[in-house]
N, C-alpha and C positions, 0 to 999 in steps of 0.2 A: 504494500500500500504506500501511499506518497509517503505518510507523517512516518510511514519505516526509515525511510532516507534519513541520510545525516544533514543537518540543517545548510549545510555549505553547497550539499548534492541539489535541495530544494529549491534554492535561490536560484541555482545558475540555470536548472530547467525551468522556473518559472521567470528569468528573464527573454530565454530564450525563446518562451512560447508569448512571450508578451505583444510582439508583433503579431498575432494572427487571433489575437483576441477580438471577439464581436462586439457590436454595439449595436442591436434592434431598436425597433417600438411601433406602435401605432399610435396613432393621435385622430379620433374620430368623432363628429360630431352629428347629434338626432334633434331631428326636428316634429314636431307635429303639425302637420297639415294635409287638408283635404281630407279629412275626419282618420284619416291612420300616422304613423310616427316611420317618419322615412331618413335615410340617411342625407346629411345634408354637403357636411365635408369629412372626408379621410385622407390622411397620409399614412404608408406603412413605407416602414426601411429595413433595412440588416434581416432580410429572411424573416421578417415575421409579416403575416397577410390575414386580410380578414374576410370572410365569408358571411352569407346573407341565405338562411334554407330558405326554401316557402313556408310559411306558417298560415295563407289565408286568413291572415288575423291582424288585429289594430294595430300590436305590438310590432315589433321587429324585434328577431332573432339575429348574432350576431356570434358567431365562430371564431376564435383565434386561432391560429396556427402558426408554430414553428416550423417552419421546413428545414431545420438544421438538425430539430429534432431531440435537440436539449441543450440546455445550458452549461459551461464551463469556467471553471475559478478562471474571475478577471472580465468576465463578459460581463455585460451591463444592457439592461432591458429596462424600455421606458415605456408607459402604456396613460393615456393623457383622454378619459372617455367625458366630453358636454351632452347632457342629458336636456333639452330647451324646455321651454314651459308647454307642459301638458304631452309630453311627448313619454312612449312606455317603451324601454328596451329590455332585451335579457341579452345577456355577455354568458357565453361557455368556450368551452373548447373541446374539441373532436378528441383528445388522448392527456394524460397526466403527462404534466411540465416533469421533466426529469434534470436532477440536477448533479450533474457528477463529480469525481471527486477534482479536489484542489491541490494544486503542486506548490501554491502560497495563498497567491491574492482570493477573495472572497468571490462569488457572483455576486450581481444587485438587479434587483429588482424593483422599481419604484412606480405604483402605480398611485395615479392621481384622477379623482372622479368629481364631478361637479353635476348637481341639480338642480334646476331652476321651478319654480313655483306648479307646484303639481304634478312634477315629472313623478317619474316611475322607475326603477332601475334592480334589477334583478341580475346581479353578479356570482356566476353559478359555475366556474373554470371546474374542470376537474383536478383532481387530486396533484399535488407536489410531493413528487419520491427523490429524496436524500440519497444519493450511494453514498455507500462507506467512505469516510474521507471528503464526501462534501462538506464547501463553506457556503453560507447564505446570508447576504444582510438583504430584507426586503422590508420595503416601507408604505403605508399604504394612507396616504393623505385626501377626505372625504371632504368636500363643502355643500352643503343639501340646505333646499329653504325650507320653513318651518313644515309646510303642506306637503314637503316633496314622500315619496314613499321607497324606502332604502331595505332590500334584501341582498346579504351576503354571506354564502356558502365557502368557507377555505377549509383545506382537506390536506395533512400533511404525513407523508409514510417514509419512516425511516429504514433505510436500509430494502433492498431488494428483497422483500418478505416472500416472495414467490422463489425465489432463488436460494432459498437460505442463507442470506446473505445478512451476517452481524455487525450492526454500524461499528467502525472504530474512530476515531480521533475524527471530529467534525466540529462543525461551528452552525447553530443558527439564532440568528435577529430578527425577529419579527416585529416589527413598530407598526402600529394603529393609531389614527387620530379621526375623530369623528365631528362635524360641526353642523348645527343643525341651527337655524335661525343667526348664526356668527356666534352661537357659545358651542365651548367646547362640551360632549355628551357622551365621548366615550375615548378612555387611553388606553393604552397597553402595549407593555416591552416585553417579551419574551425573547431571554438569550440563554442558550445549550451551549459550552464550549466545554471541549475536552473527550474523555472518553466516552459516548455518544451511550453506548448501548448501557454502561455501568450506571449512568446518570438515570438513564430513563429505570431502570431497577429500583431505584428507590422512592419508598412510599408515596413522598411529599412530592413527587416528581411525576414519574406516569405509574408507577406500581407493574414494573415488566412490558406495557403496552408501547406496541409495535409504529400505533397510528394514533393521531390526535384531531378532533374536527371543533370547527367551531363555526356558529349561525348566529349574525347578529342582525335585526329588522330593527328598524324606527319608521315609523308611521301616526299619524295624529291618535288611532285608536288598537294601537297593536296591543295596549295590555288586556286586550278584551280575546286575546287570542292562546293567552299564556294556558288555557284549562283543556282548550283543544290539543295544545302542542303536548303538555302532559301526557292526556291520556294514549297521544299517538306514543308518545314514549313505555308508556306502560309495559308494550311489546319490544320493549330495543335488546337488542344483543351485545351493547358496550356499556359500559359506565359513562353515565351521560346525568345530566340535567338541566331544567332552564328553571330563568326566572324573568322578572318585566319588572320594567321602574321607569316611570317620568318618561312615555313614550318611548323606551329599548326597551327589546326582550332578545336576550342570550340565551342560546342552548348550549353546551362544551358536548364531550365527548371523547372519552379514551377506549381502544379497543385492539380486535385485529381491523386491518385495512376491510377486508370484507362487511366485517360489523359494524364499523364506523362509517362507511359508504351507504349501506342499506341505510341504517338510522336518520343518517343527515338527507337521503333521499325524502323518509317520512317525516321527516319537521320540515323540509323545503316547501313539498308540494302542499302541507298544511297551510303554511304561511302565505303561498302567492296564492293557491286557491288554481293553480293551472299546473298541469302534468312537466314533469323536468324536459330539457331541451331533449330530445332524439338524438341526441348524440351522444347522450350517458347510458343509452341503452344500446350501441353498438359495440 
């Protein structure tokens, strides 16, 4: 594995790979008009593209894709979604972001989402799988107006659990900022450095589990939603809960990736009230 090398080994290959390091992103903009939410402007760079299914519906569906195929220590991915007033999008992706491992520098990841009065926005990517030896710093910066209505799905699996593969020496930063009306409504840092698999072992930490999810909605009446999401929980297969305060409601979630996925499926499709995109079912 990388962090096997001697630190003198690590440097000189992660200089030398440092030249052929990516920098993606998309930057896309929805609009509502003519009674459905249609795309207004997109840029996409560095191998990442976005797609548009059919949905015959108000909303617009909206696909990421890396054609590179994954992420690598030093690359850097920007993702930049306006949401306009009255306008309803879902955000997924056709396959789990894969992030592998690191020879020094971290990936990053920094998405930035904005909602204007009424919008709608349903951020539903599939899962981010860790190899061994990954680093991740990824940030996730939200501006939503008071009426706008905020679903967010993120799904994290460490190590190649299909592969029996045991995380060793990794790094991840997960930063959350949430702003609803211009106050802040929801933080959280979550950083894992070190040996990856020993950490997650421990009680206060993930208790041996493999995968972590977590769902966070704001909406003017989402804690009118928290009794539903419960008892869809009633039937979950990870160690999971929610709760709702001052227009959030959080679900967490520790498991295997299977369990964690099925779960976060049934508090999704609870929450928006419409079936997950067609491309979590491929």
């Amino acid at each position: 594995m990388a962090h096997d090398l001697p630190a003198t080994d690590r440097r000189a290959t992660a200089r030398a790979l440092e030249p052929i390091r990516a920098t993606g992103g998309l930057k896309a903009r929805y609009v509502f008009a003519d009674g459905a939410t249609r795309i207004d402007t997109l840029t996409e760079y560095g191998g990442y593209r976005l797609r548009f299914p059919t949905t015959h519906a108000a909303h617009i569906e909206a696909s990421q894709i890396n054609t590179g195929g994954g992420v690598a220590g030093g690359d850097s991915l920007e993702i930049a979604l306006d949401v306009g007033a009255g306008a309803d999008a879902v955000q997924s992706s056709p396959t789990a972001e894969r992030i592998y491992r690191s020879m020094g520098p971290p990936a990053k990841i920094d998405v930035s989402l904005s909602l204007g009065p009424a919008a709608r926005l349903d951020w539903l990517p599939q899962e981010t799988i860790l190899y061994s030896s990954a680093r991740l710093h990824r940030r996730f910066e939200i501006d939503m107006a008071a009426d706008a209505r905020l679903l967010m799905a993120e799904m994290v699996v460490f190590g190649r659990v299909a592969h029996g593969e045991v995380p060793g020496v990794g790094e991840l930063r997960d930063d959350w900022r949430i702003r609803c009306g211009g106050a802040l409504v929801f933080a959280e840092s979550v950083r894992l450095e070190g040996p990856i698999a020993e950490l997650l072992a421990r009680s206060a930490v993930a208790a041996g589990a493999r995968s972590t999810g977590l769902v966070v909605a704001l909406a003017p009446e989402i804690e009118d939603r928290l009794a539903p999401v419960r008892a869809a929980l009633a039937a979950a297969r990870s160690q999971c809960g929610a709760s709702a305060w001052n227009g959030l409601l959080t679900a967490r979630f520790l498991g295997t990736p299977e369990d964690v996925r099925r779960d976060i499926i049934s508090v999704t499709e609870v929450l928006s009230g419409r079936a997950m995109p067609r491309v979590w079912m491929t």
